[in-house]
C-alpha positions in Angstrom: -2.9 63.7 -11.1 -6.1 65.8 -10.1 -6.7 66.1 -13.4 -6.1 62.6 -14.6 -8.4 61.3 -12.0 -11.5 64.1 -12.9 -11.0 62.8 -16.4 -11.4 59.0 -16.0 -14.2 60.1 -13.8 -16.1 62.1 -16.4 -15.4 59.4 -19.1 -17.0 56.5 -16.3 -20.2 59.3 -16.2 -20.6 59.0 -20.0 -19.8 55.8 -20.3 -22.7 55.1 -18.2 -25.0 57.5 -19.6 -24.7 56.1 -22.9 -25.3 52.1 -21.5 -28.1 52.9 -19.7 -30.2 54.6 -22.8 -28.8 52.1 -25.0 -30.6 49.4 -23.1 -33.2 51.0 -22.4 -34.0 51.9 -26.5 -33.3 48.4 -26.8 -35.6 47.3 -23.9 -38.4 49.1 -25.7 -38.2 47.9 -28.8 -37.7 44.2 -27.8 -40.3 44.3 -25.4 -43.2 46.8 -26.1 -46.4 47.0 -24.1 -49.2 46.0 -27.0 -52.4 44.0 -27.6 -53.2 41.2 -30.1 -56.5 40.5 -30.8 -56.9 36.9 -32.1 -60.6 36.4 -33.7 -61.5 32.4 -33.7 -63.7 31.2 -36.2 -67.1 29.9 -35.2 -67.4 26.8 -34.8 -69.0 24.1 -32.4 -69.5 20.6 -30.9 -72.4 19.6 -29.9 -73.6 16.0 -29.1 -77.2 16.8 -27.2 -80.6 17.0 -28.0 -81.5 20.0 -30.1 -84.8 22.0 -30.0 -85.4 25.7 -30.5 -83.4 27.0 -27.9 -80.3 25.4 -29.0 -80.8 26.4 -32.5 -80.9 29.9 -31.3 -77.2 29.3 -29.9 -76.3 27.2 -32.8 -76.7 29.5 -34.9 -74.1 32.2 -33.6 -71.6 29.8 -35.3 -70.1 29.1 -38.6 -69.8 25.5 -38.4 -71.5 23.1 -36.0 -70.8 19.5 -35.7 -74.1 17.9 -34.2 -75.7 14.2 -33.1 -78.2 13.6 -36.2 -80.3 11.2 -34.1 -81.0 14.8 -32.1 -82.4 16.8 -35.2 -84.8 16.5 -37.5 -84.9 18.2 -41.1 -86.8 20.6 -40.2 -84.9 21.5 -37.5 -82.4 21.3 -39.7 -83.5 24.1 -41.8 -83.3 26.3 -39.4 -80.2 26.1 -38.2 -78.3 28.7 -40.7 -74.6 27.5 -39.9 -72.5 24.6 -41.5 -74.0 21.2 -40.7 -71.6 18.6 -39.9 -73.0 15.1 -39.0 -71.1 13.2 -36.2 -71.5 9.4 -37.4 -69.4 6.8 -34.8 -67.7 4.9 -37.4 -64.9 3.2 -35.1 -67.5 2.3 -32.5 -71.0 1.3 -31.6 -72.5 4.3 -30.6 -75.7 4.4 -29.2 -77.4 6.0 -32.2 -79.2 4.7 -35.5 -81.0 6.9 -38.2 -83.9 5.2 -39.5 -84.5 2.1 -39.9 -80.5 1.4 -40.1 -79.9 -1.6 -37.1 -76.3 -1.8 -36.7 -74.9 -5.6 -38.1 -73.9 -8.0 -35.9 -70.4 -10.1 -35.1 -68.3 -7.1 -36.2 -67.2 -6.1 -32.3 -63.8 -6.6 -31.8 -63.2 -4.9 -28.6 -64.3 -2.6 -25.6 -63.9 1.2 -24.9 -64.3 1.3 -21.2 -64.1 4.9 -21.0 -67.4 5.7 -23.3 -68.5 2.4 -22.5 -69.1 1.3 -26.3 -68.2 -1.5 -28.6 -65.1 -1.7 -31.1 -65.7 -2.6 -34.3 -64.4 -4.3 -37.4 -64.6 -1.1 -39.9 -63.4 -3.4 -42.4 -66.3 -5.9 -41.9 -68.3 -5.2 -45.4 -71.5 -5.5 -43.2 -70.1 -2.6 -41.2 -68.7 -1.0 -44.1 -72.3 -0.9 -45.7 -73.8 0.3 -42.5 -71.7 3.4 -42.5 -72.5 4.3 -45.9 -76.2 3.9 -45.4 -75.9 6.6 -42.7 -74.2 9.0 -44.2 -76.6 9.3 -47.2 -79.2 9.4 -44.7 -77.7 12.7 -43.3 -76.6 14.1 -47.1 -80.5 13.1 -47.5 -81.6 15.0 -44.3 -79.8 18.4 -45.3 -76.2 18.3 -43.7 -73.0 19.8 -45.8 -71.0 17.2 -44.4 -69.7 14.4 -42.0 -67.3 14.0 -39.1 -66.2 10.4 -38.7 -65.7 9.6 -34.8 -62.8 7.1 -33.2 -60.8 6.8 -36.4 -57.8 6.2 -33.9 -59.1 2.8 -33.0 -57.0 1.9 -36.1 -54.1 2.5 -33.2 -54.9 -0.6 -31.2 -56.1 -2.5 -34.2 -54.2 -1.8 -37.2 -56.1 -4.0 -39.4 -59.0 -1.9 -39.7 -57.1 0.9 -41.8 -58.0 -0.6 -44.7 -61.5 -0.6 -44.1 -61.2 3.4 -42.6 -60.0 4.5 -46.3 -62.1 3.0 -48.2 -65.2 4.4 -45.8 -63.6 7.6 -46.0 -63.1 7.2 -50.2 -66.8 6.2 -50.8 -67.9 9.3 -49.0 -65.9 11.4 -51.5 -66.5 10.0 -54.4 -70.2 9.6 -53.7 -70.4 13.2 -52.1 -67.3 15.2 -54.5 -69.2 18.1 -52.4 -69.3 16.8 -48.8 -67.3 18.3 -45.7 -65.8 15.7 -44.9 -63.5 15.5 -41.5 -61.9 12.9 -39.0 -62.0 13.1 -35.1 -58.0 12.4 -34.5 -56.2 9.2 -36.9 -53.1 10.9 -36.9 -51.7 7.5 -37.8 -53.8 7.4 -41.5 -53.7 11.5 -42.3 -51.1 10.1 -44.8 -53.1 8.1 -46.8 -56.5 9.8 -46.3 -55.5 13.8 -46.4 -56.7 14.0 -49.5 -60.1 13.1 -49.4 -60.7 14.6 -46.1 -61.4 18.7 -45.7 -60.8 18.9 -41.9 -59.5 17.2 -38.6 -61.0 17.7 -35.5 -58.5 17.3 -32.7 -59.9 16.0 -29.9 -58.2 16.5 -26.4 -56.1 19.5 -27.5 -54.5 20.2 -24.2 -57.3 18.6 -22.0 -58.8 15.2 -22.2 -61.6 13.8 -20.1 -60.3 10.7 -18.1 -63.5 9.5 -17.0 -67.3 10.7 -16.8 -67.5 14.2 -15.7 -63.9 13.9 -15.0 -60.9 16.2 -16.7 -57.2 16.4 -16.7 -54.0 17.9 -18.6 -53.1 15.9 -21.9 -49.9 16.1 -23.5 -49.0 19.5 -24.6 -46.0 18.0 -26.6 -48.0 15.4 -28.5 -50.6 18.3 -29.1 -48.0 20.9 -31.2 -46.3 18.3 -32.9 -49.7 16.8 -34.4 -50.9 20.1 -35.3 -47.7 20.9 -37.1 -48.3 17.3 -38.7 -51.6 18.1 -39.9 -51.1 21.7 -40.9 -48.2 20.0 -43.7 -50.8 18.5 -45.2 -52.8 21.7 -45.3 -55.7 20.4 -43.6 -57.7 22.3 -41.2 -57.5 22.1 -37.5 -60.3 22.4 -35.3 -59.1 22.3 -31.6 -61.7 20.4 -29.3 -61.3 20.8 -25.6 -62.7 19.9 -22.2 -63.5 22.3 -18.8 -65.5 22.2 -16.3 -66.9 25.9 -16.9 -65.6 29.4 -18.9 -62.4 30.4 -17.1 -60.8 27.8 -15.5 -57.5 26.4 -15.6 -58.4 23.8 -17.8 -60.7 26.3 -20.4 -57.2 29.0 -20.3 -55.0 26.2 -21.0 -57.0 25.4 -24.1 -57.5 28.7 -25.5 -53.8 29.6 -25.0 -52.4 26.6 -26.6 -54.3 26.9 -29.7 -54.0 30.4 -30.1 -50.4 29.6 -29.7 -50.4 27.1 -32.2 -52.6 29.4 -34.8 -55.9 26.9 -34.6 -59.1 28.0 -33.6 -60.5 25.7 -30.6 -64.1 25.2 -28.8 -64.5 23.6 -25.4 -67.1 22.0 -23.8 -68.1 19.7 -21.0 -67.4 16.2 -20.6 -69.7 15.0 -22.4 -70.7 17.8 -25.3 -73.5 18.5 -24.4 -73.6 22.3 -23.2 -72.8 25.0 -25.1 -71.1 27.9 -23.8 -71.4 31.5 -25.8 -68.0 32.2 -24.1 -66.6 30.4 -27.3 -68.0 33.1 -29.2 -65.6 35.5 -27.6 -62.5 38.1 -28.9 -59.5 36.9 -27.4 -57.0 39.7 -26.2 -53.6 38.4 -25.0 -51.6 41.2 -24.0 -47.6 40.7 -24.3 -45.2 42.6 -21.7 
């Protein structure tokens, strides 16, 4: 009986031996201690007025999507990275090149947020407006264009039309050109072709009013992305915070690492720079 028991006993012991470094090989090998370093391309969004200071900054970037009412061509010149020109083209921006004055009777509706004008995009006066602009900026020196508020085509669907063929008349004028969107995840379909890029504005934080920033909808956020990256387009993640480090500048940064997008963030309003974009990101897994 003695024996019996001193048996069962010793097989319990090995039993128990042999659990505990099984999980704990398997423990190490699921979960190892480790670093990934993630670098994001360069790029960056800035909507304020440029002089040599600025260009200095600008010019740790790869890409840099700019105001062309805030540069001039020489200016320009200097600036070694990728020039993008932000042109408004579903709104009335407060901006003009030249001698362009923007038509009349083509608003259709308010933005109270940015406190601008809707407009008809498929009003040929409008239509011819754009196009003036953006051989204005191919003129001044810029590789390319990012079209602004596409997604007013959202609340007025009868603009579409007039987005496309904008959009088509850049390409086939430009074959060259950069061309990108802000958002219009409604039209990628029809326009993925012509376009090179997206930028997606609000990826994980949105500004809800001036100088003001909350959470947007992560959801929404990675099933665009996955949208747009089917289409093979590039994604440029645009975010808000209210300076390097904070709640809402980590939730940006994590979610598009997470979702394999490089991302820039800015203020409210674009028009500060911060170097911290410039930055290795290390995420360490436990």
């Amino acid at each position: 009986m003695n024996k019996l028991v001193s048996l069962l006993l010793l097989t319990l012991f090995l039993v128990s031996i042999i659990s505990a470094y099984l999980y704990l090989k398997v423990s190490h090998e699921i979960k190892p201690t480790h670093s990934i370093k993630v670098i994001e391309p360069k790029f960056a969004v800035y909507y304020g007025c440029i002089n040599s200071t600025i260009i200095q900054i600008l010019n740790n970037f790869s890409w840099v999507i700019i105001d062309p009412t805030q540069v001039n061509s020489s200016q320009l010149h200097e600036i070694k990275a990728v020039k993008i020109a932000y042109i408004d083209l579903g709104e009335l921006a407060n901006m003009s090149l030249g001698n362009l004055t923007p038509p009349a009777n083509v608003i259709i509706g308010y933005d109270q947020l940015w406190n601008q004008y809707i407009v008809n995009v498929s009003s040929p006066s409008w239509q011819e407006y754009i196009e003036s602009q953006v051989t204005i900026v191919m003129t001044m020196g810029f590789q390319g264009v990012m079209f602004d508020d596409v997604d007013v085509v959202e609340q007025y669907p009868f603009v579409a039309q007039g987005i496309t063929s904008i959009i088509n008349w850049t390409r086939s004028h430009y074959p060259n050109a950069i061309i990108g969107v802000n958002r219009g995840f409604s039209l990628i379909e029809n326009i993925s072709k012509m376009i090179n890029f997206v930028l997606f504005e609000d990826y994980g934080t949105e500004v809800t009013s001036p100088g003001q920033i909350s959470f947007s909808n992560y959801s929404f956020v990675i099933r665009e992305t996955n949208l747009l990256k089917s289409y093979n387009l590039t994604v440029l993640a645009l975010g808000y915070a209210n300076y390097p480090g904070d709640i809402y500048w980590n939730t940006v940064k994590s979610l598009a690492i997470s979702e394999g997008v490089p991302s820039f963030i800015g203020n409210w309003n674009l028009s500060i720079i911060w170097l911290q974009n410039l930055q290795i990101i290390n995420l360490k897994f436990e």
